[in-house]
N, C-alpha and C positions, 0 to 999 in steps of 0.2 A: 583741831581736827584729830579726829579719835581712829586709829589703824583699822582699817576692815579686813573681814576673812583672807581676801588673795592676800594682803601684804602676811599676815600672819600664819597664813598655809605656807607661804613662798620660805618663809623663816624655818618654821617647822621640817619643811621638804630639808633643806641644807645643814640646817643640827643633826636633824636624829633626835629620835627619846632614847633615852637612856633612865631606865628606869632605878638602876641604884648609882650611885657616886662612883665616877671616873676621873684617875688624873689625867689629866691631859697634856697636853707635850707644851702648853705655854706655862707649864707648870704650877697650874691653879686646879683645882678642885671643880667639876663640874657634874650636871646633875639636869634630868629634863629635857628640855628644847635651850641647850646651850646655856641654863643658870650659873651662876658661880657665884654669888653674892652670898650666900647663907648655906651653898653646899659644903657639905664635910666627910670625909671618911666615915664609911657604913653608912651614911644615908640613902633611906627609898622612896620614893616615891608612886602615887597612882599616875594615871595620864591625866587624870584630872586633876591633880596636885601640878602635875608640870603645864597643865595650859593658865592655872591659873597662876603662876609663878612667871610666864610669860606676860600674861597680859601685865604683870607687876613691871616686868624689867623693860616692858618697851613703855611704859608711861613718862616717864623718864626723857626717854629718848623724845618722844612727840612734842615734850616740853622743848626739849633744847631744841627741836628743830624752829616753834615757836617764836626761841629767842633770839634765833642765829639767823634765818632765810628771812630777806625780808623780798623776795617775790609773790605773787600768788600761787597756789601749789593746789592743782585738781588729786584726787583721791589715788589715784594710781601713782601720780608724783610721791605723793605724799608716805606710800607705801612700802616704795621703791627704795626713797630715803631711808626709812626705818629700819628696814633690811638690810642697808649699807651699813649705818652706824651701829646696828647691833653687833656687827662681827668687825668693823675695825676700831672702834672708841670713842669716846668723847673727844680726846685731844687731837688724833687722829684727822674726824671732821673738823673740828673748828680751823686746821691748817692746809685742808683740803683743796682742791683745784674745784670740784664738783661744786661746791660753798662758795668759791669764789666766782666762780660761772653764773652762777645760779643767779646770784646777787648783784650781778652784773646786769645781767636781766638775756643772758646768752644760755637757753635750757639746750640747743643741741651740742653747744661745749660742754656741756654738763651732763651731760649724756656720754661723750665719749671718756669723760674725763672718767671714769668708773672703773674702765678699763687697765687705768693705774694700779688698781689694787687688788694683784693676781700674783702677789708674789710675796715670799715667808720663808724665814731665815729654818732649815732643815738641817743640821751637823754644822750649825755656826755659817752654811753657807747659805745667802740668798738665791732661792729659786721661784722661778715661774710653777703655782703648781696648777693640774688640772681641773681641782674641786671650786677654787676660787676662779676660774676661765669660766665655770659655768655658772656660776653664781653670779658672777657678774654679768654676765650676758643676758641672764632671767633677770636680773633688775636694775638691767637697760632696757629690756625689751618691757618690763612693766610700766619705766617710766617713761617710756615715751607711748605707750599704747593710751589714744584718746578714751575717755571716761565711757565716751558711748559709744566703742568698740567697733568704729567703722575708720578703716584703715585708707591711708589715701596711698598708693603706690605707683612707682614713676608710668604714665603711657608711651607711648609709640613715639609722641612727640616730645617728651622727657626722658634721657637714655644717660647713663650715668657716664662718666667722661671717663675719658681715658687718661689723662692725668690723678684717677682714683689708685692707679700702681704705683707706689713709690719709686722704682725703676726707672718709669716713662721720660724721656725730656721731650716736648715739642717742638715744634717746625721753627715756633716762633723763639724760642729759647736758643735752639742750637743756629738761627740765625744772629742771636745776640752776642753770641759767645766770639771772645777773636780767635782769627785762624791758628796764631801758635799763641800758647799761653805760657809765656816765658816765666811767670812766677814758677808754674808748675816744674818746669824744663830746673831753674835753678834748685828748686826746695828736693828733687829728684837727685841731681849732683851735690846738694850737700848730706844726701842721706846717709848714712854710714851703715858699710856690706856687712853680714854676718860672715863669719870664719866662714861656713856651708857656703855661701856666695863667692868669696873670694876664690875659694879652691875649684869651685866650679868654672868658674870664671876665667881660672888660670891653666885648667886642663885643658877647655873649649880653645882657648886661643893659640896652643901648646901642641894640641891635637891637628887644625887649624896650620900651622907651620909645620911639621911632619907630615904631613899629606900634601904638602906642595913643594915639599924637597926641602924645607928650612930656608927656602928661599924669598929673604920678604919683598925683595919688587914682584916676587908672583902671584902675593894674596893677593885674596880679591880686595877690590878698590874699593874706599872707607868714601864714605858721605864728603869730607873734606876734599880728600883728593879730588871725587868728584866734580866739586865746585873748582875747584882750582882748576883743573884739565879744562873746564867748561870757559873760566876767564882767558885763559889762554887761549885759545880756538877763538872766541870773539873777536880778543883783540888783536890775532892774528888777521882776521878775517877785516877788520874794520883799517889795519893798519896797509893790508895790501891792497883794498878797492882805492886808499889814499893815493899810494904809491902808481898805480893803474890808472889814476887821474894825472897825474905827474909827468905821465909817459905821454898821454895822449896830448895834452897841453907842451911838452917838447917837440914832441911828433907835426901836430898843426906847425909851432914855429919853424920848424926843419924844411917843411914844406913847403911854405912861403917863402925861404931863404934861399934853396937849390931849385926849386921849381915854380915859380910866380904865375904861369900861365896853367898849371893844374892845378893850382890852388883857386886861380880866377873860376877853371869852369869846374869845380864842383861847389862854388857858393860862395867860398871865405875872401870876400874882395879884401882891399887895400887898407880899406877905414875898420875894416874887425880889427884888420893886424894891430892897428893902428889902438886900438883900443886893450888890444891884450896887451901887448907892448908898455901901456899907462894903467894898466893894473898887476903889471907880472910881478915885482916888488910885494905887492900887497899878497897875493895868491901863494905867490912861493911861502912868505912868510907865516901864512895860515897853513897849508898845507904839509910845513914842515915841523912845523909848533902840531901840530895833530898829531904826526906819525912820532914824533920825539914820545907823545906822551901814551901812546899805545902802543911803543917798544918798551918806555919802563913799566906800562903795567903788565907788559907779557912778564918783562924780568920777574917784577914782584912775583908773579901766580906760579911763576917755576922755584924761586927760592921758597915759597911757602909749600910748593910742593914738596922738595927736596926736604924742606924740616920734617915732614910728617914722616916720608922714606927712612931718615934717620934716626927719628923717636922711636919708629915701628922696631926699627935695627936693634936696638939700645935694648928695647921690651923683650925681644927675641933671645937675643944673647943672655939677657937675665935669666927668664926661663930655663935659657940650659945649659946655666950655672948650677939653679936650683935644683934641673934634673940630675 
């Protein structure tokens, strides 16, 4: 397949003629619509000299594409190509993503994959540059324009997603995700602060204990405490409804013991007693196994609290040592 007008206008467009010899900043000789093969210092040429210098140096190119693509390739493909490999190489393509797409038999990866090649080392630094963003846009947008230029674009009932912003996460995503993600929580504590972090970090909290009289049981309460304050209350709360049951169960026995006949009329005849009496053993000994173990976990949640009080202490006084 032989280059037609639009691939070779599209070329043209992006070189420039240069009608005598130009070094150029990849530091070769160039001359025309982007020649460098036979240009040399002080050379001129006509524009007819530089189109046919073109058509020389893309013959070349339409070969290798020949030998390298083995998809089919309608004329505007085929142009598009042309235009790519004229301006980044031979070796370039053959190790290309666009080549590998292609041949894959994936043309809209091949398509995007173009987009890779918009960036060139300027004072030894790689950058994005402008010239190449448009060039490559023109020869994506050639190569995917159908031969007979009738465009198919999404309707009403095709709408491009919203997962098209790299940003985005969806509904279904941030339901997949778990509530805490503790890799992240550790990989976060083993990051290591900058000096600017630390001193920030030690003013805030410095700042933080001067505004509350340097007094650390009056900061505000830390996430930990929290929780601890919180276990505490529970098992306070769970250890006194025990105890409250304890009372009520001595009470019923107390009542039966001193008073038999008001115990009779409000319900609790002789065979309940009878039955509490042949499980109190049992009951006592639950009831007291319970409250045993939600008094020491009150202790725990108070000494774990007390640790935090005293680390806080510790951090404080450092501080103003330092100060």
């Amino acid at each position: 397949m032989r280059t037609g007008e639009t691939g070779l206008n599209l070329i043209k467009g992006y070189e420039g003629l240069r009608m005598s010899a130009h070094y150029a900043p990849s530091e070769q000789w160039t001359v025309g619509y982007g020649h460098t093969s036979t240009a040399r210092h002080g050379m001129s040429v006509t524009e007819g000299d530089a189109e046919r210098l073109l058509k020389d140096d893309v013959g070349p190119i339409e070969q290798l594409i020949s030998d390298t693509v083995r998809a089919p390739l309608n004329q505007n493909e085929h142009d598009a190509l042309v235009s790519l490999i004229f301006n980044i190489g031979e070796e370039n393509w053959k190790r290309s993503t666009v080549l590998r797409k292609l041949n894959a038999g994936d043309k809209i990866g091949a398509a995007n994959a173009f987009e890779q090649w918009t960036k060139a080392f300027v004072n030894n630094e790689l950058v994005t540059l402008d010239g190449l963003v448009r060039r490559r846009a023109a020869e994506k947008s050639l190569f995917l324009m159908p031969t007979d230029a009738s465009l198919v674009v999404p309707s009403s009932d095709v709408l491009p997603a919203a997962e098209c912003e790299p940003e985005y996460v969806s509904d279904k995503v941030l339901g997949a995700k778990p509530l805490v993600d503790f890799n992240a929580i550790k990989a976060e504590r083993k990051k290591a602060l900058t000096t600017e972090e630390k001193a920030a970090r030690t003013r805030a909290l410095f700042a933080a204990t001067q505004a509350l009289s340097g007094d650390p049981s009056k900061m505000i309460i830390s996430k930990a405490e929290e929780h601890a304050d919180m276990g505490v209350t529970i098992g306070a709360v769970l250890a006194g409804l025990l105890a409250f049951a304890l009372t009520v169960v001595g009470a019923l026995l107390l009542l039966g013991q001193e008073a038999p006949a008001l115990a009779e009329a409000i319900g609790i005849s002789y065979e309940r007693f009878a039955v509490i009496f042949e499980n109190l053993p049992m009951w006592l000994s639950a009831v007291g196994a319970a409250m045993c173990y939600f008094i020491l976990y009150i202790l725990v949640k108070r000494s774990v609290r007390h640790d935090i009080k005293r680390q806080r202490a510790r951090d404080v006084a450092r501080l103003r040592v330092a100060e």
